[in-house]
Every structure is written in C-alpha cells, then in structure tokens.
C-alpha positions as CSV (number, residue, x, y, z in Angstrom):
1,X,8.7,8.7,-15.8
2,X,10.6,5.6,-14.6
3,X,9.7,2.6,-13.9
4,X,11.0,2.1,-10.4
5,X,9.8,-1.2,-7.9
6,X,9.6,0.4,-4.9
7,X,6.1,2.1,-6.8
8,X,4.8,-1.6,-6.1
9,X,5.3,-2.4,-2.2
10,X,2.8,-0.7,-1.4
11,X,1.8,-2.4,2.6
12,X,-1.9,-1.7,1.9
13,X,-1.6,-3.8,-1.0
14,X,0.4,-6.6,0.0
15,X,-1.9,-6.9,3.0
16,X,-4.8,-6.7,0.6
17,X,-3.2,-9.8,-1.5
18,X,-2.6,-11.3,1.9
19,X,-6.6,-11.6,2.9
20,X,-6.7,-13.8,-0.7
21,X,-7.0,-17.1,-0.3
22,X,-6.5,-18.7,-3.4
23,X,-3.2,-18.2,-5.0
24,X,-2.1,-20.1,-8.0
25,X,1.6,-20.3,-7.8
26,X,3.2,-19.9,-11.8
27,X,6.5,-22.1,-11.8
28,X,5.9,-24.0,-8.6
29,X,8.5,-26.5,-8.7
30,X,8.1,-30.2,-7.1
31,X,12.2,-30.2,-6.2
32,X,12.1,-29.4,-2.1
33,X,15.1,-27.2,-3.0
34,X,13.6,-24.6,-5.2
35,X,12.6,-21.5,-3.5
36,X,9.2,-22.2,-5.3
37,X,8.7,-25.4,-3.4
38,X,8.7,-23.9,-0.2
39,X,6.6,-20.8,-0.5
40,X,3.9,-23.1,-1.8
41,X,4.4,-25.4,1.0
42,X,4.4,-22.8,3.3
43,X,1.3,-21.2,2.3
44,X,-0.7,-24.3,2.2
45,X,-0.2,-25.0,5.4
46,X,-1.4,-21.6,6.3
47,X,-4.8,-22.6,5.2
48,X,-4.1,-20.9,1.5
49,X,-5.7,-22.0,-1.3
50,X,-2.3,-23.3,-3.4
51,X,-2.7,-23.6,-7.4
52,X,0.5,-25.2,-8.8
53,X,1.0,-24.1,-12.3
54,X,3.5,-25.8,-14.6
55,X,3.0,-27.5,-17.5
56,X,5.9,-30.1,-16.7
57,X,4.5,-31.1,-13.7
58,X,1.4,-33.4,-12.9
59,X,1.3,-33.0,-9.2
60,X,2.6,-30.9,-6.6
61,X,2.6,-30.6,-3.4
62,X,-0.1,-33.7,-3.7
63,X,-2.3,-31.0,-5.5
64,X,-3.4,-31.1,-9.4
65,X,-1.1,-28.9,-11.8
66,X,-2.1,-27.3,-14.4
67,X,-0.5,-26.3,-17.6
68,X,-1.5,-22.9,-17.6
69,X,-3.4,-19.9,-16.1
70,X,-6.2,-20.2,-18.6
71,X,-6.4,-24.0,-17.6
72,X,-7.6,-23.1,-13.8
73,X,-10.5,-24.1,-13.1
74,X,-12.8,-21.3,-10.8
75,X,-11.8,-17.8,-9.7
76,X,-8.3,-16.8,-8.4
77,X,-7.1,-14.3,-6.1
78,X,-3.3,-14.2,-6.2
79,X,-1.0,-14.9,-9.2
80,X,2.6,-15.5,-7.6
81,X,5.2,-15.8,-10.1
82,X,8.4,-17.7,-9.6
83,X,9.4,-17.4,-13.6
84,X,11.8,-15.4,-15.7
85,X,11.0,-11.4,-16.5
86,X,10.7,-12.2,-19.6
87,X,8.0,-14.6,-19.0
88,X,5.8,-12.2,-16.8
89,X,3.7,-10.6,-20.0
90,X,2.3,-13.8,-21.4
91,X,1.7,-14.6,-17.4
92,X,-0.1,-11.0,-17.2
93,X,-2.2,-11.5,-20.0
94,X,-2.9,-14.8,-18.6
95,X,-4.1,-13.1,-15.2
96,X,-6.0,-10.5,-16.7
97,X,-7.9,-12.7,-18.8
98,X,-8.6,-15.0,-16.2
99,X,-10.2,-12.1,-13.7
100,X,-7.3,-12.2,-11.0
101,X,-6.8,-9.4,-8.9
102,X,-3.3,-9.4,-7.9
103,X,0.1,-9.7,-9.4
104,X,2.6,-10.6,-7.4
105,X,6.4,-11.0,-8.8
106,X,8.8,-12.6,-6.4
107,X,12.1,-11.6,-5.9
108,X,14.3,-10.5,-8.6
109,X,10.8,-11.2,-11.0
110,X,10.5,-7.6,-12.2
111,X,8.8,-7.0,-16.0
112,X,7.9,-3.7,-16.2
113,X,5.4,-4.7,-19.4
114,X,4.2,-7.2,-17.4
115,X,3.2,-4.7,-14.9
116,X,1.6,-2.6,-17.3
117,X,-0.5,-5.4,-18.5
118,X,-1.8,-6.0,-15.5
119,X,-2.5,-2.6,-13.8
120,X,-4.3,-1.8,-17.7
121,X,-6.0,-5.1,-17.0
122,X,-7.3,-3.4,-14.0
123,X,-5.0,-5.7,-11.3
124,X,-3.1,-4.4,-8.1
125,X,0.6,-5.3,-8.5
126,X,3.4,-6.4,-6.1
127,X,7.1,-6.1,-7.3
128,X,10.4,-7.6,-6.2
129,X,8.7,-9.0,-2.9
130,X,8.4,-12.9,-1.4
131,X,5.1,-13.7,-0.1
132,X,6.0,-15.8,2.4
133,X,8.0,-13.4,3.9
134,X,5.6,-10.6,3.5
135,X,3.1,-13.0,5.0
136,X,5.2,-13.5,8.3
137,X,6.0,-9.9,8.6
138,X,2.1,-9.2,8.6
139,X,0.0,-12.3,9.2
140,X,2.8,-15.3,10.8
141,X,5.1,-15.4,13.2
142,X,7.3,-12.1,12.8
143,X,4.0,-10.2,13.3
144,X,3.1,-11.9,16.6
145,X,6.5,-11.2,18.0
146,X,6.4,-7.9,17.2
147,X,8.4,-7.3,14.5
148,X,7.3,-4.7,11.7
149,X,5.8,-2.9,14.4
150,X,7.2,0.6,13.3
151,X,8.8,0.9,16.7
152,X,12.5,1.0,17.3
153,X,13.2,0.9,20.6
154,X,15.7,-0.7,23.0
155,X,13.6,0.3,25.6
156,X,11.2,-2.6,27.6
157,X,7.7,-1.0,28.2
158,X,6.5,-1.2,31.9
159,X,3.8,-3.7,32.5
C-alpha cells in the first residue's frame, strides 16, 4: 500500500489537535519573515500554549527555547514541525518519547518514516497541512464568516 497524505487530513483530527493547547513549535524561527515566525505568533495570540524549539535560538517570541523535544519541560499536546523531511524521524521519536499526542507536519513536511514512528508510537498524525490556516478554517476568522461551511451556494438565505 502507498503512502499517500491525503490519509492524514483527516477534519476530526485536525480539530482534535486544534482543542490542544500546548504546542511546541520544532524550527520556530526568531526572523519575522519565516513562515515559522508567524504561525507561532499567531497562535500565541490565540491563547495557545507556544513551545519554541531550536537549539540556535535562546528566545523567541519573548518565550524560553529549548534545544530539543526531550528538553521540554511538562506535557505537550501538539508537535508542529517547520523542519526538513528528513529531519521528521529523530523529531518523531522525540514526540513519542516525550508522550505527545499529535504530529503535525506543515506544508511540504511530509516523512513518511516519520509518520510511522509516530502512529507505532501511538500518536494521531497531520500531513502536508498549516495550522494556522487549519485553525482559521475551523476555530478563527474563516469559520465565523462562514467559510468551510460545506455549502456552495450563491444563493442569500431569507431572514
């Protein structure tokens, strides 16, 4: 059988990593222009939780960094990673050990080993998705308007 991403966007699971609300954030990146920077900013100002891991950073974010998964101190929901593929093993084991209970690989993050790992390690996994933007399509402002409804209509209801 093939290994195919679309096996990992599961809604019911994305919204289940949603209601977490600690998420330590693997390559968060203190440069405002990294894609890195601005998930973690934006979920830290949507009350989250945010645990910068890097180990070439100090501070981020005006939050402690640590080194590594192992190095977290306490329990963690979410593991977002904005690393290479091939770094996404290590960063499973990593999870697993530590008793997370998601994976989640950002866009274009996609380790099929890595899944493995993790589901064996008894984690639910999210593939190829952003979690900000899968937190505005359920929880933020896309939701509230109405988007990802499952209607498509051009048609106003009647008040």
């Amino acid at each position: 059988m093939s290994f195919k991403v679309e096996d990992y966007q599961d809604p019911a699971v994305i919204k289940a990593a949603l209601r977490e609300r600690r998420i330590a954030v693997v390559g968060l990146s203190s440069n405002e222009l990294r894609p890195s920077h601005y998930v973690g900013y934006y979920l830290k100002r949507h009350s989250y939780e945010v645990v910068p891991v890097n180990p070439r950073e100090e501070r981020i974010l005006g939050l402690p960094c640590y080194p590594s998964l192992t190095d977290v101190p306490g329990d963690i929901g979410v593991v977002d990673v904005f690393r290479e593929s091939a770094a996404v093993p290590a960063i499973a084991r990593e999870a697993v050990a530590k008793g997370a209970r998601f994976l989640w690989l950002q866009f274009g993050v996609i380790s099929e080993e890595g899944v493995r790992i993790a589901l064996e390690g008894g984690m639910q996994v999210i593939v190829d998705r952003c979690i900000k933007i899968e937190h505005a399509r359920y929880q933020g402002r896309m939701h509230v308007l109405g988007f990802n409804t499952g209607v498509i209509s051009a048609q106003r209801k009647t008040l």
